[in-house]
C-alpha positions in Angstrom: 0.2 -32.0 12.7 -2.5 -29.6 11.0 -3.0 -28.3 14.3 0.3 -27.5 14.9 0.4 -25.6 12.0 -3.0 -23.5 12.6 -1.2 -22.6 16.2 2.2 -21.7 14.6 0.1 -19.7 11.6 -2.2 -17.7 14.2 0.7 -16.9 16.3 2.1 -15.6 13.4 -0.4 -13.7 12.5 -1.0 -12.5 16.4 2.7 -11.1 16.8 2.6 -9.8 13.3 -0.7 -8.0 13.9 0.4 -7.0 16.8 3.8 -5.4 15.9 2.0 -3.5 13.0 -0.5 -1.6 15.5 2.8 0.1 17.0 3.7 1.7 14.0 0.2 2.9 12.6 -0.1 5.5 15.1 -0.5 9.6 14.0 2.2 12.1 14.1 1.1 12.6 18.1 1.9 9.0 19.1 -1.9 7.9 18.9 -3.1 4.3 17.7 -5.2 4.5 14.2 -4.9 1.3 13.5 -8.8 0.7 14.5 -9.6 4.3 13.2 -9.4 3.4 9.3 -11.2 6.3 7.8 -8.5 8.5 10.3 -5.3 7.5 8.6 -7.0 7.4 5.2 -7.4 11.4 5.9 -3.5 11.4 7.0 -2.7 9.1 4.0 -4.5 11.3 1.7 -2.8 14.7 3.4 0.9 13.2 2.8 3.7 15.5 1.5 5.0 13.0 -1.0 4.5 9.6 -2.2 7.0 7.3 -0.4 5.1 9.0 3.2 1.8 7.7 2.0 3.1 4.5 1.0 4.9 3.9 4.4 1.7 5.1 6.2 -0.6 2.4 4.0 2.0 -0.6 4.9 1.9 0.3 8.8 -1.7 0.0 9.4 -2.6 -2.5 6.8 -5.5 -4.7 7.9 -5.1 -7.2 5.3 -9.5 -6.6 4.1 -11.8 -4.5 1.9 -10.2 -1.5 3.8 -7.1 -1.9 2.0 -8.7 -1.4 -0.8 -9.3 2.5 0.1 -6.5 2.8 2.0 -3.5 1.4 -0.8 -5.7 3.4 -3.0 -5.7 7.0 -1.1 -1.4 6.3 -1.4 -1.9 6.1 -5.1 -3.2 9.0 -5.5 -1.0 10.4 -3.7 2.2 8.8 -6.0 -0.1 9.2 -9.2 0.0 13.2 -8.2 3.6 13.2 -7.3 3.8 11.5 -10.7 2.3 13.5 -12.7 4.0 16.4 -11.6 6.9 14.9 -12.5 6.1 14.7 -16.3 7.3 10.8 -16.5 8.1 9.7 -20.2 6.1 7.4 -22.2 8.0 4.5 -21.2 7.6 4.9 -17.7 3.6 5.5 -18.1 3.7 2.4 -20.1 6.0 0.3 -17.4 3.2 1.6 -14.6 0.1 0.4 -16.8 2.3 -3.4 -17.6 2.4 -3.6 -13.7 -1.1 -2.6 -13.1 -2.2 -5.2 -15.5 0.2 -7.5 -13.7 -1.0 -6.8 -10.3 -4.7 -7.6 -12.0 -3.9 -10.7 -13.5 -1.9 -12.4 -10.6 -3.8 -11.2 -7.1 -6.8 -10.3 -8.2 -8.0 -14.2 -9.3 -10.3 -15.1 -6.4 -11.6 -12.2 -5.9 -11.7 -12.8 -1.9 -11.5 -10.0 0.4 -7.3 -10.3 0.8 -7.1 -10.5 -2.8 -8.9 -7.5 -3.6 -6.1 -6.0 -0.5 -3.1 -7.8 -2.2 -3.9 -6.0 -5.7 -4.5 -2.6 -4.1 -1.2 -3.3 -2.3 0.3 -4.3 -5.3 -0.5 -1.4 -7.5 0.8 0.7 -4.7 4.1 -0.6 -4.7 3.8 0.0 -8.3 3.2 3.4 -8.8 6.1 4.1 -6.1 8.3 1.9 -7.7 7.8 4.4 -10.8 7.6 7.3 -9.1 11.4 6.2 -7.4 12.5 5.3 -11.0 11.6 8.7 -11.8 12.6 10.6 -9.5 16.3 8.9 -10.0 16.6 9.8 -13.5 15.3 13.3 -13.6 17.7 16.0 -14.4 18.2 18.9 -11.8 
């Protein structure tokens, strides 16, 4: 039975891997998925945040290069962000999630949870910079 199981995970994880390298390519249609410190430089030259967040998700490898990855596509929201002048209670719903993303991925300390919390503050600095962007006046 636990064999089963190993055989239905890995396959999992095959097809899923494996689907993912067809979306992390560059704007030409080449595969970066094996090139990390390549789409960190594309990541990092995004025109706004929800592009660097897509970019991050498509060639995640699920390791330590997460880590720099997720991160470059914060920077990218937290810039986005800050140009946008977000009021105190959004700063302070960003920080809450941080320290949320802290206290529930980051407990092992393992390789994927050090990529789950970078993913997870990711998805919360976009999440705010969305919020934002819906409730600015033009």
């Amino acid at each position: 039975m636990k064999a089963i199981r190993l055989l239905i995970t890995l396959s999992a994880l095959l097809i899923t891997s494996m689907a993912m390298a067809k979306e992390c390519v560059d704007a030409q249609g080449n595969d970066i998925l094996n090139t990390p410190q390549v789409f960190r430089e594309l990541i990092e030259k995004s025109n706004n945040c929800h592009s660097a967040v897509e970019l991050a998700k498509a060639c995640a490898w699920g390791s330590m290069v997460d880590v720099f990855t997720a991160g470059a596509a914060y920077e990218v929201c937290h810039t986005q962000l800050a140009k946008m002048n977000p009021d105190k209670a959004d700063s302070a719903l960003l920080v809450s999630m941080s320290e949320r993303c802290d206290a529930h991925h980051n407990t092992d300390g393992g390789t994927m949870a050090k990529s789950t919390t970078a993913f997870c503050h990711m998805n919360a600095i976009e999440f705010v910079v969305k919020l934002v962007q819906t409730t600015e006046v033009y």
